[in-house]
C-alpha positions in Angstrom: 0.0 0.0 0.0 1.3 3.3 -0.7 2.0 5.5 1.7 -1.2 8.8 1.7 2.2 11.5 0.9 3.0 9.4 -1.8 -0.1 8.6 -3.6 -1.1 12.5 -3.5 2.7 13.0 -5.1 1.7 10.6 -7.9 -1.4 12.2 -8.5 -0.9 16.0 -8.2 2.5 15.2 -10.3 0.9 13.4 -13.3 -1.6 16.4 -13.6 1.2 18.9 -13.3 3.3 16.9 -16.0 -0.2 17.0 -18.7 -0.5 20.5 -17.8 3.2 21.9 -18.4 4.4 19.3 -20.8 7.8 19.1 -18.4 9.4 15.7 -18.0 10.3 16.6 -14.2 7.8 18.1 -12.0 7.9 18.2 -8.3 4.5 19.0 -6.5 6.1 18.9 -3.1 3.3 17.8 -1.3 4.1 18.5 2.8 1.6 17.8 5.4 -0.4 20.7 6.7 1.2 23.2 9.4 -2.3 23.8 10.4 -5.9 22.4 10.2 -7.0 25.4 8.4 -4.8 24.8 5.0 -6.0 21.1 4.8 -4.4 17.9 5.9 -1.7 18.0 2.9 -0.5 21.0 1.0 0.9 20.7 -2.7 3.6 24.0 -2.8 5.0 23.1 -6.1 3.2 25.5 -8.5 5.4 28.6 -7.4 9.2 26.8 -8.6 7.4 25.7 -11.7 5.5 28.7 -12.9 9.3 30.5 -12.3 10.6 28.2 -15.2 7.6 28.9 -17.4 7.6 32.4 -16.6 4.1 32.5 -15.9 1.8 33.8 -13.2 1.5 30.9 -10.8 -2.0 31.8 -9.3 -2.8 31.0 -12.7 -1.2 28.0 -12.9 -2.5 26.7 -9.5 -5.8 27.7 -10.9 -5.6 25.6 -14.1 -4.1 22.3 -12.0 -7.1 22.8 -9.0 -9.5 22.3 -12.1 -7.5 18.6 -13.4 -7.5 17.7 -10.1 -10.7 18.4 -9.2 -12.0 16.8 -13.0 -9.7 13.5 -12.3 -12.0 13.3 -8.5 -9.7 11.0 -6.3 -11.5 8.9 -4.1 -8.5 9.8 -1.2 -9.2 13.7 -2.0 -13.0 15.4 -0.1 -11.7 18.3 -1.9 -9.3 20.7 -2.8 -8.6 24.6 -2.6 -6.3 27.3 -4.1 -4.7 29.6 -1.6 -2.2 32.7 -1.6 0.2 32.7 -4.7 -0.5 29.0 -5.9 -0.3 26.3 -2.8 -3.1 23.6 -3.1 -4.8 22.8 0.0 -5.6 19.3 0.5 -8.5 17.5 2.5 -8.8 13.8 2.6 -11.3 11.9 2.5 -12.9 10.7 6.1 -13.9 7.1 3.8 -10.4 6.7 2.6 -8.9 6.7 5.6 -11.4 4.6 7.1 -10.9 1.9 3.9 -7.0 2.5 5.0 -7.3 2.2 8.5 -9.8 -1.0 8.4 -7.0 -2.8 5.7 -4.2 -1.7 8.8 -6.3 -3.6 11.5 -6.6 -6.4 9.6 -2.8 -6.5 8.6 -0.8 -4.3 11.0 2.2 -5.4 8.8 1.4 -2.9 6.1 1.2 0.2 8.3 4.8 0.6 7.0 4.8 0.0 3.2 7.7 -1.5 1.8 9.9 0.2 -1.0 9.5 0.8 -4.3 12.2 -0.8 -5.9 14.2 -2.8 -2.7 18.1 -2.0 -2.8 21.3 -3.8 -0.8 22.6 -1.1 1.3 25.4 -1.7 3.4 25.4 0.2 7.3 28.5 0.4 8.8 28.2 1.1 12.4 29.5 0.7 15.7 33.2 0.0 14.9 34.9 0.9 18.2 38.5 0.5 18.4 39.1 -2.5 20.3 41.5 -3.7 23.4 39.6 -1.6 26.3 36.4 -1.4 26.6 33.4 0.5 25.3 32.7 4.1 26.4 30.2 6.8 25.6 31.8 7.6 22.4 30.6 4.5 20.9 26.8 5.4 22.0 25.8 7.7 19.4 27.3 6.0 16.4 25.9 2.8 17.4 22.4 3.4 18.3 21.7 5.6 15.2 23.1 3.1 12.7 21.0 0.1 14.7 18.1 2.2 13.9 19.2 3.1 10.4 19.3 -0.3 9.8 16.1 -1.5 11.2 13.9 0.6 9.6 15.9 0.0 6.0 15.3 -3.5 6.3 11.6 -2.6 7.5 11.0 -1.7 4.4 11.9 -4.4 2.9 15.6 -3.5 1.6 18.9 -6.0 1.7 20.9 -4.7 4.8 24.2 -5.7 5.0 25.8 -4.5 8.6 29.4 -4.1 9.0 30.7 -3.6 12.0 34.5 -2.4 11.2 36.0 -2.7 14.4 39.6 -1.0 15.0 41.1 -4.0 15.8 44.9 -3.2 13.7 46.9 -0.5 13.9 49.0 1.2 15.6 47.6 0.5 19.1 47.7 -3.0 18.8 51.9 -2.5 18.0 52.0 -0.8 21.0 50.1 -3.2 23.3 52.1 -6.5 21.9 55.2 -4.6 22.4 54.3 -4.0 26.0 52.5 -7.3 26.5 56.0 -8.7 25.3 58.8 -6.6 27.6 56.2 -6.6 30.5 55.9 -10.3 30.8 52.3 -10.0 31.3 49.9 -12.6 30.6 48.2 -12.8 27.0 44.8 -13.9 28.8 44.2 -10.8 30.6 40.8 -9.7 32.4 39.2 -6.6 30.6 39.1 -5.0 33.5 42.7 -5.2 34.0 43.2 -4.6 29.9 41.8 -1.2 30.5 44.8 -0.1 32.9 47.1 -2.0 30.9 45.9 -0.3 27.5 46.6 3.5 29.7 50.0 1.5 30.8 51.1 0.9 27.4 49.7 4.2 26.1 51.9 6.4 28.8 55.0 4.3 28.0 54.1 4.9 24.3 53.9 8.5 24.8 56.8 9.1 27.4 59.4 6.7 25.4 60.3 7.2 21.9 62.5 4.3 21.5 59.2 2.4 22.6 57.0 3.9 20.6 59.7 2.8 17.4 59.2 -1.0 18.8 55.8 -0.3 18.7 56.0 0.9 14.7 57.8 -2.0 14.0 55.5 -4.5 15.7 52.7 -3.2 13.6 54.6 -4.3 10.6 55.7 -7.9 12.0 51.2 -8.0 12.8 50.5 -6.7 9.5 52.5 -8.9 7.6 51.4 -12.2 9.2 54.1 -12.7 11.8 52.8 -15.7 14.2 53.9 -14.9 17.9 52.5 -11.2 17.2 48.9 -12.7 15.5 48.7 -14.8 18.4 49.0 -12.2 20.6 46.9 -10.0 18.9 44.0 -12.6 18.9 44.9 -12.5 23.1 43.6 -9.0 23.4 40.7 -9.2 20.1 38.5 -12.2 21.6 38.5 -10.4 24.9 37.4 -7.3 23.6 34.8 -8.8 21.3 33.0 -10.9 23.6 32.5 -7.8 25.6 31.5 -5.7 23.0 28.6 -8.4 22.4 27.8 -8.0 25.8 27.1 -4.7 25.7 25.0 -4.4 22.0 22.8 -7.2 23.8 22.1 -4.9 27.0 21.2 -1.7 24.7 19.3 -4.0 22.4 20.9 -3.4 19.3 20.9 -5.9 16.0 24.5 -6.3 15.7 26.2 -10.0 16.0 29.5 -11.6 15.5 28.5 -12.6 12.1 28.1 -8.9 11.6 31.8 -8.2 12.0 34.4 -7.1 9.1 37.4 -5.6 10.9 40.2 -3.7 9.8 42.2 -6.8 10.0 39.9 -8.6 7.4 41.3 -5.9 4.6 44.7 -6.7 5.2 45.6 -9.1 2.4 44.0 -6.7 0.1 46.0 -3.6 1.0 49.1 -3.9 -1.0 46.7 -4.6 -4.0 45.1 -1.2 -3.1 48.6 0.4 -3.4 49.0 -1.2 -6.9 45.9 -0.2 -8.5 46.7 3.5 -7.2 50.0 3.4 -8.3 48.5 1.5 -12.0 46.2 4.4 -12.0 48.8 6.7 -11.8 47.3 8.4 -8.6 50.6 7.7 -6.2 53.1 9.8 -5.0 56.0 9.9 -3.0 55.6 12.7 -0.2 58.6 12.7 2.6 58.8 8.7 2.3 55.2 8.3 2.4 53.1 7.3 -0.2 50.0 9.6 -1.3 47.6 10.4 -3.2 47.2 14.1 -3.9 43.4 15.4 -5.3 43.2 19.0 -6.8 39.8 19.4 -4.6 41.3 19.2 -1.2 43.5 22.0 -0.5 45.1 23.6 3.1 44.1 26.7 4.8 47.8 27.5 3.1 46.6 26.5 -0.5 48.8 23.0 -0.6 47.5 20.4 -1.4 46.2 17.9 1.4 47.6 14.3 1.2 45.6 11.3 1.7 48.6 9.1 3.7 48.5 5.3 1.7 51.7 3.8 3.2 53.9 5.0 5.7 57.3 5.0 5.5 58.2 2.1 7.6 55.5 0.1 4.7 52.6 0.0 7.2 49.2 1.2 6.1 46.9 3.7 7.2 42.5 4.1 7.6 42.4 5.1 4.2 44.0 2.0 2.7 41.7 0.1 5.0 38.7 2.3 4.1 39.3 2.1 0.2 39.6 -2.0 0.4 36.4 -1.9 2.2 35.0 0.2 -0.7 36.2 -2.0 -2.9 34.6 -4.9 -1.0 30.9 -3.3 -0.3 30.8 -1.9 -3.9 32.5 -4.9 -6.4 31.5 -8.1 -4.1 28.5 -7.3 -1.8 26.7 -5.3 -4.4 25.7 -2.8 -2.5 23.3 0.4 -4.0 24.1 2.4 -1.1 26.8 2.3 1.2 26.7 3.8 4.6 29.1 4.9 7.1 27.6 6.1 10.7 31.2 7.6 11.6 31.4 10.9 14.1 31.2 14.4 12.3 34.7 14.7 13.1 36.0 12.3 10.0 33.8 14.1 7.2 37.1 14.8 6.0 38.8 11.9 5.9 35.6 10.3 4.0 35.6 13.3 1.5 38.8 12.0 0.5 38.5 8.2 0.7 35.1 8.6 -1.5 37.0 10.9 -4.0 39.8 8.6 -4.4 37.6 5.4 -4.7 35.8 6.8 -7.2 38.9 8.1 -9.1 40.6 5.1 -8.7 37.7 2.9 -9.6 37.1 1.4 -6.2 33.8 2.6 -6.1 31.2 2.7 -9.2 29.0 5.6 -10.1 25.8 3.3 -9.2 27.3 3.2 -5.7 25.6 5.7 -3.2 28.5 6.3 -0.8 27.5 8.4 2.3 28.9 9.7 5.3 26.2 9.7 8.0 27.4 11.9 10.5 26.6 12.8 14.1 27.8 15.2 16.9 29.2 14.6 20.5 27.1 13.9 23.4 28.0 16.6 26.0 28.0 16.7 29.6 26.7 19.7 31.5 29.7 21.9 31.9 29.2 22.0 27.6 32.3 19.5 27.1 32.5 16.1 25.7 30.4 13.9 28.8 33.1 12.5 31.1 33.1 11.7 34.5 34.2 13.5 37.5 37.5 12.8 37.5 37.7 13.5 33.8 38.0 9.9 32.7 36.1 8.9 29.5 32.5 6.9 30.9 32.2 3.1 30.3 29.1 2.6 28.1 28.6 -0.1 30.4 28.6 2.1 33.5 26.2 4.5 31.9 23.8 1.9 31.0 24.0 0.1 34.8 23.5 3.8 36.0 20.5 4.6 33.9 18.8 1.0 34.8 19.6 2.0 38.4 17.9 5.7 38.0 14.6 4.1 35.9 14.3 1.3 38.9 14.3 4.0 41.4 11.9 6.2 39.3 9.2 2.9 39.1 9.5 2.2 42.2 8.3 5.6 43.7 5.3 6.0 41.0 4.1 2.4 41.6 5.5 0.6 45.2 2.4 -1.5 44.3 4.4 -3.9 41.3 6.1 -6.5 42.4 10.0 -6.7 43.0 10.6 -9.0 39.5 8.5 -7.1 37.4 9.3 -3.3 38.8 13.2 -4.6 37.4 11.8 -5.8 34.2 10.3 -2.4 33.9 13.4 -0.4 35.0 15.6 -2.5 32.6 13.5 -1.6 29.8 13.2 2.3 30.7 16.6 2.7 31.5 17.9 1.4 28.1 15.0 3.2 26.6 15.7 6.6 28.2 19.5 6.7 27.0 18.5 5.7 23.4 15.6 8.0 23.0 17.4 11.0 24.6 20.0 10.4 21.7 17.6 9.2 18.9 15.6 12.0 19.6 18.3 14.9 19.0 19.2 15.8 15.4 21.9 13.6 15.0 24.5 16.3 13.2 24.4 18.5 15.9 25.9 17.9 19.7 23.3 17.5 22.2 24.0 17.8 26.7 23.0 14.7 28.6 20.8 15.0 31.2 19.6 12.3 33.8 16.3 14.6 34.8 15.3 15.0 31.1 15.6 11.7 29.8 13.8 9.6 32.6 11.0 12.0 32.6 7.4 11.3 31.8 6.9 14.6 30.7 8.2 16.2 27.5 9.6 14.2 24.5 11.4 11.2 26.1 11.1 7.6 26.3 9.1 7.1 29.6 6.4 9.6 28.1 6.0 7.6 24.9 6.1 4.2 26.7 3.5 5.3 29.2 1.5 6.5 26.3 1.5 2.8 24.6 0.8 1.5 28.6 -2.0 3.6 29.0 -3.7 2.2 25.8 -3.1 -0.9 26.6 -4.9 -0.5 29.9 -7.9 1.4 28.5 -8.5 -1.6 26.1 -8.3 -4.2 28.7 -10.7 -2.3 30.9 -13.3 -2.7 27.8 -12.2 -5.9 27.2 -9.9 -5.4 24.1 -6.1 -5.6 23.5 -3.7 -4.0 21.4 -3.8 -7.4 19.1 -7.5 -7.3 19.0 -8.7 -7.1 15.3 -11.8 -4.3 15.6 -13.1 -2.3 12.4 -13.4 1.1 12.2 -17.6 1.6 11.3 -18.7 3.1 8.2 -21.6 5.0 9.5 -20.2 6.9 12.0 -19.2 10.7 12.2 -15.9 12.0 13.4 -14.7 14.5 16.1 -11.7 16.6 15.0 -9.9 14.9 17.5 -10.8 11.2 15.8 -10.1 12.7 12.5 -6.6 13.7 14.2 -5.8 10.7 15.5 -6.3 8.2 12.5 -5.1 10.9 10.0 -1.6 10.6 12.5 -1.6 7.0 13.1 -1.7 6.6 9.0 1.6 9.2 8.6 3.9 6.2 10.5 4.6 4.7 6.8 5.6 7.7 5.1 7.7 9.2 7.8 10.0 6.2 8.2 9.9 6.8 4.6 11.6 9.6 5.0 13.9 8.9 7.7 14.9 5.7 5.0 15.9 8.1 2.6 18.0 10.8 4.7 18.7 9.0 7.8 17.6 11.4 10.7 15.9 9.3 13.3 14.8 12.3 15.1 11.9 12.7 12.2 10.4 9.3 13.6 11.2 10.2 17.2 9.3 13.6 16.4 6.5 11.8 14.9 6.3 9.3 18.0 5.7 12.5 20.3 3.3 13.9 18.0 1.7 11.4 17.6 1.5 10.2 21.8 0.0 13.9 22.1 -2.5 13.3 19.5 -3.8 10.5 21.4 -3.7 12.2 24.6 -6.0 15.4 23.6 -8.1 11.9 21.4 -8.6 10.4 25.2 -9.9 13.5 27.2 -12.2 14.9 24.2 -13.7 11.4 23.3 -14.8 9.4 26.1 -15.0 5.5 25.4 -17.4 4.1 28.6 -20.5 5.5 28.4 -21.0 6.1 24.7 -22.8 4.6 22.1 -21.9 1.1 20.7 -21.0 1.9 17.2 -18.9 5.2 18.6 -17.2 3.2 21.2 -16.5 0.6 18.4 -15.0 3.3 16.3 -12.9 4.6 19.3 -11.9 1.6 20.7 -10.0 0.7 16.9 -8.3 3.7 17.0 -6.8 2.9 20.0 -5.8 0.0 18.7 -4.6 1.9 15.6 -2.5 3.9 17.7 -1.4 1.8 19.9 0.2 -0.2 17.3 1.7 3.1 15.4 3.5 3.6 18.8 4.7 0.2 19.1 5.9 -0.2 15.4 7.7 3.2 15.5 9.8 2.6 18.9 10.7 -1.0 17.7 12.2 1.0 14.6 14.1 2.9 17.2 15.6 -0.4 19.0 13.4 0.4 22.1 10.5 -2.3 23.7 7.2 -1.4 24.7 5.7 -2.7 28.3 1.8 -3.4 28.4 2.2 -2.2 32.0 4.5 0.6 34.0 
């Protein structure tokens, strides 16, 4: 089923296309700021009546009179306002006929893509050998929920999660794994202070920091004592990585894992087909590649580093084998890396190079999804006290801690096992939604008060909002899986009309956030959607009235209740009947 944005687009386009004889229209139909200009608006006429160089009042004139000849049975009626916007009211009928094929088949209240792609999300990826902090929140979270609603709709998802597990650090570590005498099966716990151990001696000791350079090459080039050493600190590290994508409830497995190490037999054929393609120079020792479009403050030219000149290789020779990889052997249409705004750069460059270099085909959508820093309150990256970096575990155990605490004041009444089930689930909740909920390119302050609220836009609110429904239909002896029909003879109150007009508007916003990948446009839609309920439940009373109104109300409950549900499960977060 097509979504009600798209359908309109379809049919307000194809009469703009008759009328102006252009191949590409755009009838940029947006839903209605206010009940006043409709339910939909079509704004289109204005940017193509500036290419014909004709009045567009006219123009909206002539397409309200095909649209109103061609009498959609979605469309009540339409209306021509200010220089040439079409106002749009739907049809009460429609919806209904919408609404009533939802009920039966919840499934469809997200419709699935128009033509289904393979689209590869790379997310996640923290560096491995300590453990995983708050830096690794935002990155992962948005790409899990990137990647759920893509294959919602019914795409190929390939997730990659290209852990740092080669490198530099890993020289350093073996190096001081080896002149420490420690033992290779170290605790995680105690990995942490050896990781800062290593890391000070790296810093402080130049000398060390050389072994270090030179252990990276003995790793990279398949030396045996330094793999097995290597695979000392990586199965640690993993298995605790696991441990924490299960506890924030995120899709990613082991079989979801393509390190950096699994590039590195293709990484001197990277440097081959560079140098083939007569795109590698020489730059102090170091071997570059030099693009005229990325240029210095100064006006020289920026290098993108290939090989060092001790022969080790860099994240761009990595990055550009991975292209190589996603593009030529998992087919991918679209290619997605949910990195921190801090490497656009770097990506700039790896995309420009793949592309020149023939890494990457033109049918290949390769984008950098970016995102900010989550801040503490003193405006600084979030940190704790003492200035350490947080454990995302920590965070997590803390937020659980808070919600348990929060349940247990609002209802003492709930037994011990279920009050933790509950502050399990809101806790995790809180953390995600607080992120998912914040435009994801700019940086956002955490706050405990905020997020744990049931006030405001936050996760307790909208999960309360979903409880609440669920209790009024088991009061009248419904569920939220209970199959009930919206009736066809029955008026509507504004608030009604609101409701199921909002609970029909999940498909086409997930839609939306499918195509530019802002999760804060479904997390917007969640809250406006909770509110229109709220407003539905004091205006239209369900005990007391009529049998075919309470009918109609109780289905759009269950309507809403399962746009809530639906939505938040796109967002990685789990619904309670009760809280």
């Amino acid at each position: 089923m097509h979504t009600i944005k798209r359908t309109l687009t379809h049919l307000i386009g194809a009469e703009l296309t008759a009328l102006t004889g252009l191949d590409e229209v755009n009838p940029n139909v947006i839903t209605a700021s206010k009940p006043e200009f409709g339910d939909y608006q079509a704004n289109g006429v204005m940017a193509l009546a500036k290419r014909l160089g004709r009045n567009p009042r006219e123009l909206g004139a002539e397409l309200l009179a095909r649209l109103e000849a061609a009498d959609s049975p979605l469309v009540a009626r339409y209306e021509l306002a200010g220089p040439g916007f079409i106002n749009i009211h739907l049809s009460v009928e429609a919806l209904r006929m919408r609404a009533n094929a939802l009920l039966e088949n919840p499934s469809l209240l997200i419709s699935t893509a128009e033509s289904p792609m393979t689209i590869v999300v790379d997310y996640s990826s923290p560096n491995l050998a300590k453990e995983m902090h708050v830096g690794h929140l935002r990155g992962t979270i948005i790409g899990d929920s990137i990647a759920r609603i893509l294959e919602r709709q019914g795409h190929r998802v390939i997730r990659q999660n290209h852990v740092g597990d080669w490198g530099t650090q890993f020289g350093m570590l073996i190096t001081f794994m080896r002149e420490s005498s420690a033992e290779a099966g170290i605790a995680l716990a105690d990995l942490e202070g050896f990781y800062r151990a290593a890391k000070q001696r790296f810093d402080e000791d130049s000398d060390f920091a050389a072994r270090a350079r030179e252990s990276v090459v003995k790793l990279q080039s398949g030396d045996p004592e330094y793999l097995e050493a290597w695979r000392s600190f990586i199965d640690t590290s993993l298995t605790h990585c696991q441990a924490v994508y299960d506890k924030l409830n995120v899709t990613l497995s082991m079989d979801d894992l393509k390190a950096e190490s699994f590039y590195n037999p293709q990484l001197a054929s990277v440097v081959t087909r560079l140098e083939d393609a007569g795109l590698l120079q020489e730059s102090d020792g170091a071997r570059c590649v030099f693009l005229d479009e990325f240029v210095g403050k100064d006006g020289d030219p920026l290098p993108v580093i290939i090989q060092k000149t001790d022969g080790g290789f860099l994240y761009a020779t990595t990055d550009l084998a991975a292209v190589d990889y996603r593009c030529h052997e998992l087919n991918a249409d679209r290619s997605l890396y949910v990195v921190d705004a801090r490497q656009s750069l770097h990506f700039q460059q790896v995309f420009a190079v793949a592309a020149a270099a023939g890494f990457s085909e033109s049918s290949i959508s390769l984008e950098h999804i970016s995102y900010g820093t989550m801040m503490g309150s003193d405006g600084k990256p979030f940190k704790t006290r003492s200035g350490d970096v947080v454990k995302l575990v920590d965070l997590l155990d803390e937020a659980v801690s808070r919600a348990y605490e929060l349940v247990s004041m609002k209802n003492p009444d709930i037994e011990e096992a279920e009050r933790r089930k509950i502050a399990q689930a809101v806790g995790i909740a809180s953390v995600k939604y607080a992120d998912l909920s914040k435009n994801r390119t700019s940086d956002y302050l955490f706050d405990w008060g905020s997020m744990l609220s049931f006030e405001g836009n936050t996760a307790p609110y909208l999960m309360y909002a979903y409880a609440r429904i669920a209790t009024l239909l088991a009061k009248q002896g419904h569920s939220t899986q209970t199959v009930s029909l919206l009736p066809t003879v029955s008026s509507m109150t504004p608030e009604e009309s609101a409701l199921l007009l909002k609970s029909l508007q999940l498909a086409e916003t997930v839609e939306a956030v499918a195509l530019d990948c802002f999760p804060n446009t479904l997390s917007t839609y969640l809250y406006e959607l909770a509110g229109t309920f709220m407003r539905f439940y004091e205006a239209c009373p369900i005990q007391g009235a009529d049998e075919i109104t309470r009918a109609q109300r109780l289905s759009l409950c269950v309507l809403a209740s399962e746009a809530l549900k639906q939505g938040l499960n796109l967002l990685g977060i789990e619904t309670l009947e009760r809280m």
